[in-house]
Each structure stands twice: as structure tokens, then as C-alpha cells.
C-alpha positions in Angstrom: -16.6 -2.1 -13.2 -12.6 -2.1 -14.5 -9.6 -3.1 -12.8 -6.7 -0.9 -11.8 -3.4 -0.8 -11.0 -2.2 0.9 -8.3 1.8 0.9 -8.1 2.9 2.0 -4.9 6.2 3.5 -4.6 8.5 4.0 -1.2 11.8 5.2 -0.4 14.8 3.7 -1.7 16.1 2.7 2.1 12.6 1.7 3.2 12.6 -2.1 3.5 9.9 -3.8 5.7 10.9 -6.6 7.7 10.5 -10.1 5.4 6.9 -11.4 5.6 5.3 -8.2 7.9 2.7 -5.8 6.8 2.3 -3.0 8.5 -0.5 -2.0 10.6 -1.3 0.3 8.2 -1.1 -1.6 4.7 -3.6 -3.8 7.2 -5.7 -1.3 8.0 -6.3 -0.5 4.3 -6.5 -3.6 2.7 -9.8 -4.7 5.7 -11.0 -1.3 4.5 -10.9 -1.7 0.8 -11.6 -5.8 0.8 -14.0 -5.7 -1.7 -12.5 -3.2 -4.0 -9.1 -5.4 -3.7 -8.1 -8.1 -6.0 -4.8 -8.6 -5.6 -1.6 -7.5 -4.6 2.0 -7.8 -3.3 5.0 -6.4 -1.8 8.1 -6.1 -3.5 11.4 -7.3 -2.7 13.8 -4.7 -2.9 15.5 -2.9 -5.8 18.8 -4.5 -5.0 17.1 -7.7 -6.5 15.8 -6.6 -9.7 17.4 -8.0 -13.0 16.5 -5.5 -15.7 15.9 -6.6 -19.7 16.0 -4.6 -22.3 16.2 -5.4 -26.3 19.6 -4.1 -28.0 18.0 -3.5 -30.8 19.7 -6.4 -32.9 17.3 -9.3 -31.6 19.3 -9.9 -28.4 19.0 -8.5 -24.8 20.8 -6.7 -22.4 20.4 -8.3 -19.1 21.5 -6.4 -16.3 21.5 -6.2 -12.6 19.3 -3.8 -10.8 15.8 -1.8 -11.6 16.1 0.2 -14.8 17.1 3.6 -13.0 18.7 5.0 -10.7 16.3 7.2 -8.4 15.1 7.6 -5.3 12.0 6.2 -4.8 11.5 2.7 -6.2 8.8 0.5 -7.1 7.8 -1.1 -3.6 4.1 -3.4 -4.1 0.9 -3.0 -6.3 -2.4 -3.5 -5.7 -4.8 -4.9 -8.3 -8.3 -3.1 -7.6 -12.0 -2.8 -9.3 -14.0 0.7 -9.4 -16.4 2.0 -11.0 -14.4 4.6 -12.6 -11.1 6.6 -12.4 -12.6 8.9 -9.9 -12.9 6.0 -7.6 -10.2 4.4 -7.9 -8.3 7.7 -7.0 -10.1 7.1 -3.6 -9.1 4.1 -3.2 -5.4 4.9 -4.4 -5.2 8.2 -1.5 -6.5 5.6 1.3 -2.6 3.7 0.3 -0.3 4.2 3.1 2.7 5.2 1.3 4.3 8.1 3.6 7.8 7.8 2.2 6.6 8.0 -1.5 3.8 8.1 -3.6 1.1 6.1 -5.9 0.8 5.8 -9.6 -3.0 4.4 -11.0 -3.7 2.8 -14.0 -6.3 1.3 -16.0 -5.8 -2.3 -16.8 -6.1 -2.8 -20.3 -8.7 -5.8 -21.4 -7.1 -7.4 -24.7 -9.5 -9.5 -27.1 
């Protein structure tokens, strides 16, 4: 089994209400409770702080995700599958109407 990332992404205007999941994201994550290993919601973009290396040894700190576009990155879930092909399955059962998911394969460092 390997873990996998599935980053879920929503419209930019698309804000649920502070602390409420959605009968849906519900629905999905009783569904896929054994496949799940963890997971979050995001807040939105408005409160990312984005760093990135000036290329001198110092950063650039700046407010806001890294671009401007309209989708943004909403929640993750952390999962286990067997392989790619199931965590594909798992990643189409994601409620994300508004947007779309992105898997990826967790890499195990030694």
C-alpha cells in the first residue's frame, strides 16, 4: 500500500462557512474511512503568505498564494491505495463541483 495526496481545488469565491463540512465532503469521507488518513480544509487564498528564495540567500515574503487564477487550492486529503489506479477512484468520489483534483504519490525518503 502507498499514501497519496489528493489536493482538491474549488473556486476562487467558494468559501464554506468556518468549521462546516458539507454533506457531501461527509458523505465521502464515511465512504472512504479506511482509505483516509488525513486531511483538511483550507482557509482561503486571501490568507496565504507566499515564500520564495531571491536567489541571493534571502526571501521574498509576500502576501497571497503564489498566482493569480481562478481556482485555488481549497483542502487535501492524505489517502492509502494499493496503486495509482485506486487512488484515482478514490480521488473521482471527491466532491469538488466548482473545481477539480490533483493526485499524487507521497514520496517515502530514507
Amino acid at each position: 500500500m502507498a499514501n497519496y495526496l489528493i489536493l482538491i481545488y474549488r473556486g476562487d469565491q467558494t468559501q464554506p462557512a468556518a468549521g462546516e463540512v458539507s454533506v457531501s465532503y461527509r458523505e465521502f469521507m464515511q465512504r472512504r474511512a479506511g482509505a483516509l488518513r488525513g486531511g483538511a480544509a483550507l482557509e482561503s487564498a486571501e490568507t496565504a503568505t507566499s515564500v520564495r528564495s531571491d536567489g541571493r540567500g534571502g526571501f521574498t515574503v509576500t502576501d497571497g498564494p503564489f498566482a493569480e487564477t481562478k481556482e485555488v487550492l481549497g483542502g487535501y486529503y492524505v489517502i492509502e491505495a494499493a496503486d495509482l489506479d485506486e487512488a484515482l477512484a478514490i480521488a473521482k468520489e471527491v466532491p469538488a463541483p466548482d473545481g477539480g483534483v490533483e493526485v499524487r504519490p507521497i514520496r517515502v525518503l530514507n
